[in-house]
C-alpha positions in Angstrom: -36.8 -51.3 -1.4 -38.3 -48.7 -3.8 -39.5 -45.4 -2.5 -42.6 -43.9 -3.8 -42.3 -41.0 -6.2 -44.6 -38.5 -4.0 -42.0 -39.5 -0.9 -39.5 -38.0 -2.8 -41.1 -35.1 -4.9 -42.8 -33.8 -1.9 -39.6 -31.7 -0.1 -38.5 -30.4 -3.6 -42.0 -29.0 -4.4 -41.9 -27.6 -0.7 -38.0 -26.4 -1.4 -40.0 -24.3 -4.7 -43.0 -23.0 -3.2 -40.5 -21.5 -0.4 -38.2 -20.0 -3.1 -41.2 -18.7 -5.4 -42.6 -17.3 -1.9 -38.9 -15.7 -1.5 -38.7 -14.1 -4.7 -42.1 -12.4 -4.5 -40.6 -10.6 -2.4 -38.7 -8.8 -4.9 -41.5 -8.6 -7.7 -42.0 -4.9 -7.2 -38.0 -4.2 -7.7 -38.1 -2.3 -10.7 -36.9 -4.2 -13.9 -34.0 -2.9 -16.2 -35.1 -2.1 -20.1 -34.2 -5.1 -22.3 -31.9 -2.2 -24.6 -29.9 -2.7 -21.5 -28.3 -5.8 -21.8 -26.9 -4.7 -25.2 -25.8 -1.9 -24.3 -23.7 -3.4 -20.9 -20.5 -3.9 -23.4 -19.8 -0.4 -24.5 -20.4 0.9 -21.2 -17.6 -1.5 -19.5 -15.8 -0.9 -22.2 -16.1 2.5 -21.2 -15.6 2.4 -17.5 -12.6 0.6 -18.1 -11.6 3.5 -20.2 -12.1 5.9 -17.8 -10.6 3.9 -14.8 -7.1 3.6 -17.0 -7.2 7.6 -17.3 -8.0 8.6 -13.8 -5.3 6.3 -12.8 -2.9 8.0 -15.6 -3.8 11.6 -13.9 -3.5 10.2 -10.6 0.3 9.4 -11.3 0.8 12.6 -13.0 -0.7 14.9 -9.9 1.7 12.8 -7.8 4.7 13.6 -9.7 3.6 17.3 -10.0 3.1 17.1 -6.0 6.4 15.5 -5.3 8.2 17.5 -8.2 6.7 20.8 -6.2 7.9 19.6 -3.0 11.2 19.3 -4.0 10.9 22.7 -5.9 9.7 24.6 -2.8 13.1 22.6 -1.1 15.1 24.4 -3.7 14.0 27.9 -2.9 14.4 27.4 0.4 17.7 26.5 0.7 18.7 29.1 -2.4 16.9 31.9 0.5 18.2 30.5 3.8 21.8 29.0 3.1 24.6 31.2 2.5 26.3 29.8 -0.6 24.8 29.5 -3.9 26.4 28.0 -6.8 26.3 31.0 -9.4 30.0 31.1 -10.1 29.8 27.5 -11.7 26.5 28.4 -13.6 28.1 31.6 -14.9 31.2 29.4 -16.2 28.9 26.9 -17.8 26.7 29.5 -19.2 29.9 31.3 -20.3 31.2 27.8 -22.0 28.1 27.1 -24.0 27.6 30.7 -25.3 31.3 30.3 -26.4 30.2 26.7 -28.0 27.4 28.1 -29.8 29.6 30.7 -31.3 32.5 28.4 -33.0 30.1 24.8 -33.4 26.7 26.3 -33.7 23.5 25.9 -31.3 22.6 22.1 -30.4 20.2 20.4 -33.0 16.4 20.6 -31.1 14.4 17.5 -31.8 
């Protein structure tokens, strides 16, 4: 049995008018410029760019946080504790000034 071609165009011109009447909706969104489009590549380009640094600086103020917090440790035990290990950094002070003397200061890079 053949169907008629109305029967069967019928819901999909109904399915359309509904969308058309759904987009209408939105016809007074504004509209980007077409210069847009050509311009979308350099600007995620760009974005990507900017996402890469923020996450380098975002590692480096963590470093510098935990590098301070283990700093301000430091100076509070060098305050509060009664030992402190200045003999053995006088002797290896004293050592490498006697070094420098008969070798010569270390190469820098």
């Amino acid at each position: 049995m053949r169907l008629p071609a109305s029967w069967v165009l019928t819901p999909l011109a109904a399915d359309h008018r509904r969308g058309d009447d759904q987009l209408s909706e939105y016809a007074d969104l504004p509209h980007p410029p077409a210069e847009w489009a050509s311009a979308l590549p350099d600007l995620i380009v760009e974005e990507t760019r900017l996402q890469t640094e923020l996450t380098g600086i975002k590692q480096r103020e963590k470093k510098v946080r935990e590098d301070l917090e283990g700093l301000g440790d430091a100076v509070n035990n060098a305050i509060e504790l009664p030992w402190s290990n200045g003999q053995a950094e006088g002797q290896i002070n004293r050592l490498t000034s006697n070094a420098q003397c008969t070798v010569g200061p270390a190469p820098s890079f």
